[in-house]
C-alpha positions in Angstrom: 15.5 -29.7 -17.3 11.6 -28.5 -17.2 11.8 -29.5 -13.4 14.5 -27.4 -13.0 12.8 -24.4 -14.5 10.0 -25.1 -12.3 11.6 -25.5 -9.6 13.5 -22.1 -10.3 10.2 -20.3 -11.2 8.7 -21.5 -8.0 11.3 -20.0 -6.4 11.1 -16.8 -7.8 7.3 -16.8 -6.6 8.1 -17.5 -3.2 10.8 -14.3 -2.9 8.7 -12.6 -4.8 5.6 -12.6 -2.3 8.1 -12.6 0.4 8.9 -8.8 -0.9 5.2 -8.4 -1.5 4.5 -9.3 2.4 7.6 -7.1 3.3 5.3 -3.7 1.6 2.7 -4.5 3.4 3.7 -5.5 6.5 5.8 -1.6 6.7 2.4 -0.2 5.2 1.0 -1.2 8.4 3.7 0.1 10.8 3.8 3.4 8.8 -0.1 4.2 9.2 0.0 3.2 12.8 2.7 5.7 13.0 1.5 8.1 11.2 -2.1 7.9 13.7 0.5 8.5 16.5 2.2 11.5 15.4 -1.1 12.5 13.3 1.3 12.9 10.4 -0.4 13.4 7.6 3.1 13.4 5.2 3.9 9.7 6.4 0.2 9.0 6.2 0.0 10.6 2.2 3.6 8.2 1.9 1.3 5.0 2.7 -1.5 5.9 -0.3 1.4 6.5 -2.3 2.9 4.0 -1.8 -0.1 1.3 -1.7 0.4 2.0 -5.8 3.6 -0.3 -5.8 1.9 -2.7 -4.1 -1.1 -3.1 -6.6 1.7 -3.3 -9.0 2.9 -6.2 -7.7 0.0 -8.2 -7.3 -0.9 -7.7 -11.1 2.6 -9.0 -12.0 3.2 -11.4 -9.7 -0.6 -12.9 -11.1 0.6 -12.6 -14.4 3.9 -14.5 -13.4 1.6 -16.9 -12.1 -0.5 -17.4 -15.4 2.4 -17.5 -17.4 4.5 -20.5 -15.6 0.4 -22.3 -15.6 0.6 -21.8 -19.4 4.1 -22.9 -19.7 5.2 -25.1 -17.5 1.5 -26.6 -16.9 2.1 -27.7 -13.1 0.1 -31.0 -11.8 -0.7 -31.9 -8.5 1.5 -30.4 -5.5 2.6 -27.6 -7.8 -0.7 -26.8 -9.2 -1.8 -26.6 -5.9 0.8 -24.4 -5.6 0.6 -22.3 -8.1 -3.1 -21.5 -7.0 -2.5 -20.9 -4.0 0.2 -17.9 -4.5 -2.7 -16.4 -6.9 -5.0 -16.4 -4.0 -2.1 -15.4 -1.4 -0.8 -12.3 -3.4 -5.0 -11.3 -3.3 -5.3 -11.1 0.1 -2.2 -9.3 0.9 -3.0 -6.7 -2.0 -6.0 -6.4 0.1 -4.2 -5.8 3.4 -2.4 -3.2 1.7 -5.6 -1.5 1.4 -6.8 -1.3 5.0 -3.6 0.2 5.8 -4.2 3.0 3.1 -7.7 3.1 4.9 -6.0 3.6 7.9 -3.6 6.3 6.7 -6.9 7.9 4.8 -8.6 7.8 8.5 -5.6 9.6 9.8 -6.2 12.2 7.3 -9.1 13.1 8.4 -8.5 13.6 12.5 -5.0 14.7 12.2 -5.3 18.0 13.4 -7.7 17.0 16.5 -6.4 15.0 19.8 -6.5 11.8 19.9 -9.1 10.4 22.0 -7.1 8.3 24.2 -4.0 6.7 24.3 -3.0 4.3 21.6 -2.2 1.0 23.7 -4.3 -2.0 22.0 -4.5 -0.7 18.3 -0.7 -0.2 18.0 -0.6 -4.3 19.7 -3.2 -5.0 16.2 -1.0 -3.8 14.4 2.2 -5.2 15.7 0.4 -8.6 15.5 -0.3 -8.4 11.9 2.9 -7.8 10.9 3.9 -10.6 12.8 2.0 -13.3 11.8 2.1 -12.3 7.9 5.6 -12.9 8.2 5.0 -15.9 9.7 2.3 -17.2 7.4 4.0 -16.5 4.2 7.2 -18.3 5.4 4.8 -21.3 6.8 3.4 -21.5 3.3 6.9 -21.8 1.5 7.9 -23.9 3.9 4.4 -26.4 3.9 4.4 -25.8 7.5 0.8 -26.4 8.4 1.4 -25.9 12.5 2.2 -22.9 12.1 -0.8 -21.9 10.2 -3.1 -23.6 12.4 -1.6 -21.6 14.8 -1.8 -18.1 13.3 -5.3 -19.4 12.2 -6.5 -19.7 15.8 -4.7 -16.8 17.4 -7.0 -14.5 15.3 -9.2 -14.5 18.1 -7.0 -12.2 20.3 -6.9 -10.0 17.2 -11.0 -10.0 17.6 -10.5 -9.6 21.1 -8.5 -6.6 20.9 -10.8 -5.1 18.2 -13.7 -5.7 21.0 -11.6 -3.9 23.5 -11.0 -1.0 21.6 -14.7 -1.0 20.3 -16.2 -1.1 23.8 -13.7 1.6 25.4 -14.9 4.2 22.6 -18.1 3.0 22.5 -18.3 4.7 26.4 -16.7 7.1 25.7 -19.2 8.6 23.0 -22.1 7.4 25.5 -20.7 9.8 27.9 -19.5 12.8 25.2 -21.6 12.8 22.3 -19.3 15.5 20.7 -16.5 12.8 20.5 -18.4 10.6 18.3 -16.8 11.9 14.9 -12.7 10.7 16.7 -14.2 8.2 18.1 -16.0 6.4 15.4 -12.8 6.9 13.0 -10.7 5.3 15.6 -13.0 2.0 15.2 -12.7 2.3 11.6 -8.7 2.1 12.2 -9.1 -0.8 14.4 -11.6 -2.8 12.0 -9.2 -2.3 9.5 -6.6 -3.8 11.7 -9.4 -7.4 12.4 -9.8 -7.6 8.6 -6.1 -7.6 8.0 -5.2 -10.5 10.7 -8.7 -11.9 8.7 -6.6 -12.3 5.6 -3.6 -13.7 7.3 -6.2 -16.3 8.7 -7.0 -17.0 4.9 -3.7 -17.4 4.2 -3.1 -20.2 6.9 -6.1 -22.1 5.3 -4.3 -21.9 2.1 -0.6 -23.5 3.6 -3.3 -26.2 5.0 -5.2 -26.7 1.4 -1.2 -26.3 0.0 -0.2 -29.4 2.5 -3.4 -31.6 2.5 -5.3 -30.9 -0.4 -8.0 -30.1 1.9 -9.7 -26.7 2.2 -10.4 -26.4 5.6 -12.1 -22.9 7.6 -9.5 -23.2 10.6 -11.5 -19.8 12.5 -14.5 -19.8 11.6 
């Protein structure tokens, strides 16, 4: 019977940061939007919003705390168990670049945007990708996957360099667009750190699997 209850709790984790990665991942699609259209209501709706998230992480850690006291989980589901305390961490964290993001958008939404929006909305689209991808490689031990993910992060960084290096001449040669220009690599930084914490979580399925913790990008 406990193994059933384990087994059920586990469970219960799993859709549970499944949701959590759902949040996040449409806080990232609403701040990109919201930099398109320089909407500031759908950008206000994403620091709103980023609320329910920390919400969950606190109960989902005290979930976690209270099947370790309970249950008290060896091995494998130990392992487990830590893990999803240091997963639902990182993607609370995620949640809050994109409420940077939707802060930056507050702040040049009633000037132009500097150029067109080609390799930051592709960050973004890749994020939500692969956290989808990672959370279900995790519940499903997949450690390809995350090695994967893991070493794909460099044409996040790439991007990122892209976009730095097109603003970057374009202040050079207008020194009045530094202000738009510099918030715009703000947005994209916040994009690298995000794809930075999916990264973490691949090293996690990979600790989960092996019982190895491994830097897999370093």
């Amino acid at each position: 019977m406990t193994r059933e209850i384990l087994d059920r709790q586990l469970h219960e984790l799993f859709e549970a940061l499944q949701a959590m990665g759902v949040l996040v991942e449409k806080a990232i699609e609403k701040s990109i939007q919201a930099l398109a259209r320089r909407d500031t209501r759908l950008a206000e709706a994403v620091i709103e919003e980023d609320t329910a998230i920390d919400r969950v992480r606190w109960d989902l850690e005290e979930e976690c705390l209270r099947l370790l006291a309970t249950q008290q989980p060896m091995a494998t589901d130990l392992r487990t168990v830590g893990a999803i305390m240091s997963i639902i961490s990182d993607i609370e964290r995620m949640g809050d670049h994109a409420e940077g993001i939707a802060r930056l958008v507050l702040r040049i939404a009633d000037q132009p945007l500097l150029k067109p929006l080609i390799d930051i909305p592709r960050m973004a689209k890749k994020c939500q990708e692969d956290l989808r991808l990672v959370i279900q490689a995790f519940i499903d031990h997949d450690v390809e996957t995350a090695r994967r993910i893991c070493a794909e992060d460099d044409e996040v960084d790439a991007l990122y360099k892209q976009v730095f290096s097109e603003l970057l001449v374009i202040m050079m040669g207008d020194p009045g667009t530094v202000d738009r220009a510099t918030y715009l690599i703000w947005v994209a930084h916040n994009l690298e750190r995000i794809h930075d914490r999916i990264t973490n979580i691949g090293e996690r399925v990979v600790y989960l699997v092996t019982g190895k913790m491994e830097q897999l990008n370093p």
